[in-house]
C-alpha positions in Angstrom: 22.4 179.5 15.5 26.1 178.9 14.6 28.6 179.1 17.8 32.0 180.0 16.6 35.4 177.7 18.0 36.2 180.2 20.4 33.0 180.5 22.5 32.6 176.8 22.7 36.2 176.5 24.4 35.2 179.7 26.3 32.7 178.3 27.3 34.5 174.7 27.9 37.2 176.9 30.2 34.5 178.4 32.2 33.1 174.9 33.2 36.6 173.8 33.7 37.5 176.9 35.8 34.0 176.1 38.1 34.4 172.7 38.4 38.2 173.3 39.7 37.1 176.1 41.8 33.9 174.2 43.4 36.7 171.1 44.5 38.7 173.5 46.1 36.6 175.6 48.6 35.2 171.7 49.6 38.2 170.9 50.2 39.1 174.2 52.0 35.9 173.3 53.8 36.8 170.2 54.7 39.9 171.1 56.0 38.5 174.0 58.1 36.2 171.5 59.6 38.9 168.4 60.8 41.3 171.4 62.4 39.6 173.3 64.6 37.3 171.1 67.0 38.2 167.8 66.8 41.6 166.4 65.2 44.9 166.8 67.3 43.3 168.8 70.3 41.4 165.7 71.7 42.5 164.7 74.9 43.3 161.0 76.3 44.3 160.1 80.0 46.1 157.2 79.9 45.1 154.8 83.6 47.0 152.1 84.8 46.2 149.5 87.2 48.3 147.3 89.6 46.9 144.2 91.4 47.1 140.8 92.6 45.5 137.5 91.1 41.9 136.5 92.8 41.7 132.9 93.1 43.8 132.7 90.6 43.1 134.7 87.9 43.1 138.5 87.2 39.9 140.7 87.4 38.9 143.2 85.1 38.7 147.0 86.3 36.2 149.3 85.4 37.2 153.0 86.5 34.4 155.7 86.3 35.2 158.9 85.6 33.2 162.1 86.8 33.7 165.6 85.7 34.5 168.1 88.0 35.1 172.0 87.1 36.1 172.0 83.2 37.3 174.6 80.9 35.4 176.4 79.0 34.8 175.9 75.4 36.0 172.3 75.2 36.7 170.9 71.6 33.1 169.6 69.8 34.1 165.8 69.8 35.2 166.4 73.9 33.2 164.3 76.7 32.1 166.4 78.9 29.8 164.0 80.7 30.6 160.8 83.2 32.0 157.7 81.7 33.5 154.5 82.6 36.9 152.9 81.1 37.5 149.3 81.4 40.6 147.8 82.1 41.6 144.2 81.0 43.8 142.9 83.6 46.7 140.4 82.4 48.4 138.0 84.7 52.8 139.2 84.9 55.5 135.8 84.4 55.6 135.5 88.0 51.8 134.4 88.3 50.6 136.8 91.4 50.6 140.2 89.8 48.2 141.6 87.5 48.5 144.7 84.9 46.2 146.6 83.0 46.4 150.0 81.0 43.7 152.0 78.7 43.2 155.2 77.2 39.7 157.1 78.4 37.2 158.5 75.1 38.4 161.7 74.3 37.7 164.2 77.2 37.6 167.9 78.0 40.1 169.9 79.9 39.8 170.1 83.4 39.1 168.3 86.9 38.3 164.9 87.0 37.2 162.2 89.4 38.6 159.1 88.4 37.0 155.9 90.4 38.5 152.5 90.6 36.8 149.4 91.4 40.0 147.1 92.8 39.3 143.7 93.8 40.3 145.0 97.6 38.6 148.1 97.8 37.7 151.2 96.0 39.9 154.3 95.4 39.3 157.6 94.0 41.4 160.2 92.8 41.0 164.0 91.4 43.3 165.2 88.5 43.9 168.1 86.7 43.6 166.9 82.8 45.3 170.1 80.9 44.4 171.0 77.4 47.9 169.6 76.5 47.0 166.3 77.7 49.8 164.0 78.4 48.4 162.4 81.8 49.1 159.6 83.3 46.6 157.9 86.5 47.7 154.9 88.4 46.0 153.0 90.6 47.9 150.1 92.6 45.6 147.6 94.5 46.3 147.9 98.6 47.2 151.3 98.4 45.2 154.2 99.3 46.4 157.0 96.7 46.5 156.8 93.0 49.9 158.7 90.8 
């Protein structure tokens, strides 16, 4: 059977046409997926810590933090469960004071329990951690609150 010029580039701009078509909706699909659930709407609290050297030298901090009441329908990629963040304390110039500062796993909106083991005792504080993020929890050794 003899196939004329025209049908075979037809048939060459119909392959053409699905191939192009196929890359976009993946891509469309790709993008649908990175926007909605995980991407920018993660949330981070930052945590500070504030001590003094211990024979010394500066001890490491591990902070556990426990859920509390959340918001509903947190992003897919959101903890939702209790986890611990540990903080590498660094001795300051003058030799005494130590400093330490992490970001927690991405976390769902809501009330949290965040739990510090200082070298002098151990403090808890409760935060709200909004959807916008943007929070900040300091703990200074010696003192009984957190900010």
């Amino acid at each position: 059977m003899l196939r004329s010029a025209g049908f075979r580039t037809l048939v060459r701009s119909s392959r053409t046409l699905g191939v192009v078509a196929g890359s976009v909706l993946v891509l469309a699909g790709l993008a649908a997926c990175d926007s909605g659930s995980s991407g920018s709407s993660l949330i981070r609290t930052a945590i500070k810590v504030q001590s003094i050297t211990q024979s010394g030298s500066c001890e490491d901090v591990n902070v556990k933090v426990m859920p509390g009441e959340l918001l509903p329908n947190p992003p897919v990629d959101a903890n939702k469960q209790e986890f611990v963040t540990p903080i590498k304390l660094t001795k300051a110039a003058d030799g005494v004071a130590c400093t330490g500062e992490a970001m927690t796993i991405p976390m769902a909106a809501g009330k949290w329990t965040f739990k510090a083991n200082l070298p002098s005792n151990v403090e808890t504080c409760e935060r709200d951690v909004p959807a916008t993020g943007g929070v900040t929890v300091g703990f200074k050794d010696g003192e009984a609150t957190c900010n």
